[in-house]
N, C-alpha and C positions, 0 to 999 in steps of 0.2 A: 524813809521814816521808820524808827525804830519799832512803831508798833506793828507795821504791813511787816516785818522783816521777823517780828518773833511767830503772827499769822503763819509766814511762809515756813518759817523752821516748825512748825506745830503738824499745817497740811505735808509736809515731806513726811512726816512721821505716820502720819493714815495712810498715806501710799506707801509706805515701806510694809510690803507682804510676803512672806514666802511662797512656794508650791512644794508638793507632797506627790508619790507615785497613791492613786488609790482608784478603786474599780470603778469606772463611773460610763453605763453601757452608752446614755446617748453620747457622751464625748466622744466614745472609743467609735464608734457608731460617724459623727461627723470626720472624725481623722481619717476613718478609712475612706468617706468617698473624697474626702480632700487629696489621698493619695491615690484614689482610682481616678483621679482629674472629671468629676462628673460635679456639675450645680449641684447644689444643697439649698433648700428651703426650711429654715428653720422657723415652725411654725408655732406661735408661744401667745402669751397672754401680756401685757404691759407692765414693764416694769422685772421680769423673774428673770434677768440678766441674759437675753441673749447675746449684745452689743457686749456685753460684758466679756462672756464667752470667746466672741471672737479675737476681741483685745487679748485677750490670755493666749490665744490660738497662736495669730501673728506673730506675739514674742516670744511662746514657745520652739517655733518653725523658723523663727528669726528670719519673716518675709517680712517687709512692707505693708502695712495695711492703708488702703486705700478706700475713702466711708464715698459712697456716694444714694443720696435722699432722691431714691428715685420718684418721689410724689411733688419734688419742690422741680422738677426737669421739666424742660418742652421734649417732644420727640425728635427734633432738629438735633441733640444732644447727644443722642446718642447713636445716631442715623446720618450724621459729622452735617455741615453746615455750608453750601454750593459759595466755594470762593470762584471769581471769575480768575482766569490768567491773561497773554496778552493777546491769544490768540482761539477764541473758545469753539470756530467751526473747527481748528485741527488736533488742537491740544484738549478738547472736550471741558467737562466744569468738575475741576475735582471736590471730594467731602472730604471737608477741613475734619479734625479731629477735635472734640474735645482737650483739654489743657492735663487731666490726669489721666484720658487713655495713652498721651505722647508722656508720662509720667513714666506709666508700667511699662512700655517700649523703652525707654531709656534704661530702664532699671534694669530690664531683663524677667524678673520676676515678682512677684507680689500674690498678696490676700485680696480680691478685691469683693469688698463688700457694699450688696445693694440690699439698704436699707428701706423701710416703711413701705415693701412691692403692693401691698394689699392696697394702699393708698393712692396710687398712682392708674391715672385715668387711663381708658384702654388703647385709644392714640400711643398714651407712654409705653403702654405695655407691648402694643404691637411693635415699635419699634427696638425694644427690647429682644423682640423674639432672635435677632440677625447677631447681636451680642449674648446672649444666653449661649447660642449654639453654635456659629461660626465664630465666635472670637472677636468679630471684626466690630468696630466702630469708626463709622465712617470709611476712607479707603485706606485705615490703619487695623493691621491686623496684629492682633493682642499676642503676645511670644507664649510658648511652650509651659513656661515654668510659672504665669500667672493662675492662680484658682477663683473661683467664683461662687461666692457665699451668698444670700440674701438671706431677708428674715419678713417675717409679717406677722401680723395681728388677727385672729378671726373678724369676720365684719363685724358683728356685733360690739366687737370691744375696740374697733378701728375707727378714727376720727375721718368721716367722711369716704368709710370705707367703699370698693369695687369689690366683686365677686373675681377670682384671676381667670384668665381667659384660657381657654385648652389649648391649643397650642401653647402658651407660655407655660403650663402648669403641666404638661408631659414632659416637660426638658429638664425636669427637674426631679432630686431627690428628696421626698419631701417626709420631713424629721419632728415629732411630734415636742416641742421643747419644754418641759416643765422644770420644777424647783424639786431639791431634797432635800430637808428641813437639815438635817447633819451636815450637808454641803452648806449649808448658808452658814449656820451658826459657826461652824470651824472657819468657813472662809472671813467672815465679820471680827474674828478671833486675829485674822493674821495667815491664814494657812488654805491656799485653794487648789483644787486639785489639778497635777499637773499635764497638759495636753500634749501628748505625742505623737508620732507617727506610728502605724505596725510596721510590727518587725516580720520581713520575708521571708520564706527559706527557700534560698535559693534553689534546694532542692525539689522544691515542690511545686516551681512557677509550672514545666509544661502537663504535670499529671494534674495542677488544679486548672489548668482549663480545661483538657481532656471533658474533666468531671463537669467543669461550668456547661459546657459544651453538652453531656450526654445530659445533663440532670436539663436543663432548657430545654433541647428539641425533645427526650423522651415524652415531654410535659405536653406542650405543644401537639406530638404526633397523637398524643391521645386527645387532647382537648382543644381540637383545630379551631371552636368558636372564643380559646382566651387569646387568640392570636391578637385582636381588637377589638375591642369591648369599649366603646365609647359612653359615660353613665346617662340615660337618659334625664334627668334631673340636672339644668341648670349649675344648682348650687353644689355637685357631687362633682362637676367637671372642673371646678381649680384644683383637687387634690391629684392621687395617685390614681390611674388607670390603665388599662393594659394595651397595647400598640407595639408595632416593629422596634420601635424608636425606644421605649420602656425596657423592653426585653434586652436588647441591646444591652443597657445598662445595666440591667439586674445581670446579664449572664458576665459582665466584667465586675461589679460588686461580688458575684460569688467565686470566681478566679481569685480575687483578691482575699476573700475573705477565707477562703479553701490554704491558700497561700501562708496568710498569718496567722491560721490555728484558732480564727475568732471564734467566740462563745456563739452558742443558738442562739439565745438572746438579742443579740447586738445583730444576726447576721435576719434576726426575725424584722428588727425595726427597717434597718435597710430593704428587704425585700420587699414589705409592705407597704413600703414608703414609696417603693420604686412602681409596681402595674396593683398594688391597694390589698385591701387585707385578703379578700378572698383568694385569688391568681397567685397570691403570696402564702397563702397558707397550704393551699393545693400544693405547689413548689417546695415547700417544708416535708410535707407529706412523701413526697415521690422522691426528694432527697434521704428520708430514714431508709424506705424502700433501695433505693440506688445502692447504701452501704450496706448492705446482709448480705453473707456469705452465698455461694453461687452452692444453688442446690447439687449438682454433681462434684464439686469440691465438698460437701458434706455425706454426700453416698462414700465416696472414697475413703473417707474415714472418720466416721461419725465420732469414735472417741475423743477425738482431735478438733470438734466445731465447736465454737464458740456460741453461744446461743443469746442471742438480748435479753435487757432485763424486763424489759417493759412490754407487757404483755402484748398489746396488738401488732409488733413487730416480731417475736417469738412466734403468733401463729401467721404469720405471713410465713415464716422461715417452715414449719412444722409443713404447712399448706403445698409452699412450694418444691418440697422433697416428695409429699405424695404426689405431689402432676406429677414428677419428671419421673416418679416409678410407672405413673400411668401411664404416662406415653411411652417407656422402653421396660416394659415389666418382665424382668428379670429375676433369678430365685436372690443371687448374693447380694442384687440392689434393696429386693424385698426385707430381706432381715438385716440389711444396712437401715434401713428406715425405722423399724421395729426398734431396732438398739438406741437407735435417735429419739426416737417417742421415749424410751424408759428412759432416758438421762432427763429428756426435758419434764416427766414427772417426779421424778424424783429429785429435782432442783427450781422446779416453780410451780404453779398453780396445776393444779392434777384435770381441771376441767379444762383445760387447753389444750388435753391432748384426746381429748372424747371423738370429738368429730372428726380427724384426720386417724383415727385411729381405727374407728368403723368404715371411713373409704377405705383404706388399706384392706383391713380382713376382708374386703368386698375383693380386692384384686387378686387373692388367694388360687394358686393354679392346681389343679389333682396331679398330687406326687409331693407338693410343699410341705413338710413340716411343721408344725408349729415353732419357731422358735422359742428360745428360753426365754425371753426378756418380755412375750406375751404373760407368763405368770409374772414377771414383776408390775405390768401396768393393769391388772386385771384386778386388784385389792385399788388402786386409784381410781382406776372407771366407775368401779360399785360404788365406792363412797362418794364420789361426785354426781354418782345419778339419784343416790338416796337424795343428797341434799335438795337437787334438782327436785325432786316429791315432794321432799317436806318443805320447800319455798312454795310449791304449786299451792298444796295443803291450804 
């Protein structure tokens, strides 16, 4: 029919869109755990394109994508389906497979994407649990190169919604998904932004576990109760929380993300996504700490340290040069420290070096010197103490 046929030449022309490289943190954000092989729960509002998202992904990635509506499944589904054979006391009752998990098998690889999870009764979801984590459905086991995506709805805004069950809801990386007024309008235009993988360096794969590694258990060694934290509150237990099984995750999210040079940003949503904001923010924390120069590599030769810009890591740095004179107090370590204090006044905030500067003259031995670089921080001390008055004032 000539008129369906001009229809169809009209709709080829809405679907003809291009893609654009442009900074977009939760994509970069989903790519990465898409290449760290770890679930993604992308967690969104109706209709603000997650489905969309993935579609983009998959032709990106040039996998397969594979939708499956986990709310419209029985648990037999996914749990494969007891065919008998001809002999069931010897040969047992094997689980038939689904028709598109023998899909991704044959293929080799794929996107697979489970849709509407929030929806999907807890029977579904329990059965879920054996596919989220081991791969398998039924007694077919899902190949290497398949990824697993889902998405949901908050309850509130979810048609006949469940709360996700904790077990289901630790196995996953869970991605806060919203809209950017510039990304829709350019994409509405014709132009969406295009989904990648990170790029590795190959150089960097065994020092960024090294780091995944120390930056994790140093965390841990001091904070042996974020090991599992399960949230007491029902409705806090489908998100991110902290467990062995989390940790895991996050310490290969940050390998990866150490690896590809990713922004704080992106590498923020991931962590907290993975054991929840706090366990994740602590973990941020004790990673700026982990990158400052080693106090005895800055005794050696103070003109030569590099000093952070942002203050509360500056006096972690200033802090941790005066322990390490305390503990080994030495006269050249002494005025190695001293000389440290006047660079870091004289190139940032001068009240930063008030209290590390009075420990110090506290460790002062009879026979020491004054060094010189005491008169250069001693016009900074005064004027930061007057201040220190006139704010009391």
């Amino acid at each position: 029919m000539p008129t369906l046929d001009t229809a169809a030449d009209l709709l080829d022309l809405l679907r003809d869109t291009a893609t654009e490289p442009r900074a977009d943190a939760q994509l970069e954000a989903l790519t990465l755990a898409v290449a760290a092989d770890l679930p993604v729960l992308l967690w969104g509002e109706p209709g603000i394109g997650k489905t969309a998202a993935l579609n983009q992904l998959a032709e990106a990635l040039d996998l397969p994508l594979t939708t499956v509506i986990a709310s419209v499944h029985e648990p037999s589904d996914f749990s494969g389906l007891p065919v008998l054979g001809d002999d069931p006391a010897v040969q047992g009752v094997p689980m038939a497979p689904p028709d598109w998990a023998v899909r991704l098998v044959r293929q080799g690889q794929g996107l697979l994407f489970l849709d509407e999870l929030s929806t999907a009764p807890p029977a579904v979801q329990a059965a879920l649990l054996r596919l989220v984590l081991e791969r398998r459905v039924g007694a077919l086991r899902l190949p290497p190169g398949v990824r697993i995506v889902a998405a949901a709805n908050p309850r509130a805004s979810a048609a006949d919604g469940w709360e996700l069950s904790a077990p289901l809801a630790n196995r996953f990386v869970h991605l806060q998904w919203t809209y950017d007024h510039e990304v829709v309008v350019r994409g509405l235009g014709g132009v969406w932004p295009r989904a990648a993988l990170p790029t590795l360096d190959p150089q960097r794969l065994r020092p960024a576990v090294a780091r995944a590694r120390r930056a994790v258990c140093g965390l841990l060694t001091a904070r042996p109760t974020l090991v599992h934290r399960m949230p007491s509150a029902e409705a806090n237990r489908g998100g991110a929380w902290p467990s062995p099984r989390s940790w895991d995750m996050t310490l290969r999210l940050l390998a990866f993300a150490t690896a590809a040079g990713t922004s704080r940003d992106v590498l923020s949503m991931l962590v907290r996504g993975t054991v929840g904001d706090g366990p994740g923010l602590e973990l941020l924390a004790s990673l700026d700490r982990l990158d400052l120069p080693d106090p005895e590599d800055v005794l050696r030769d103070p003109a030569a340290a590099v000093l952070p810009e942002r203050g509360d890591l500056r006096q972690a740095v200033l802090g941790a040069v005066v322990e390490a004179v305390r503990r080994r107090p030495l006269r050249d370590r002494w005025e190695a420290a001293w000389a440290l204090l006047a660079r870091a006044a004289e190139t940032g905030p001068p009240d930063l070096v008030v209290v590390p500067a009075s420990t110090l003259a506290a460790l002062r031995e009879d026979g020491w010197e004054v060094p010189p670089a005491v008169e250069r921080l001693s016009g900074a001390i005064a004027l930061s103490r007057r201040a220190d008055l006139a704010g009391a004032r």
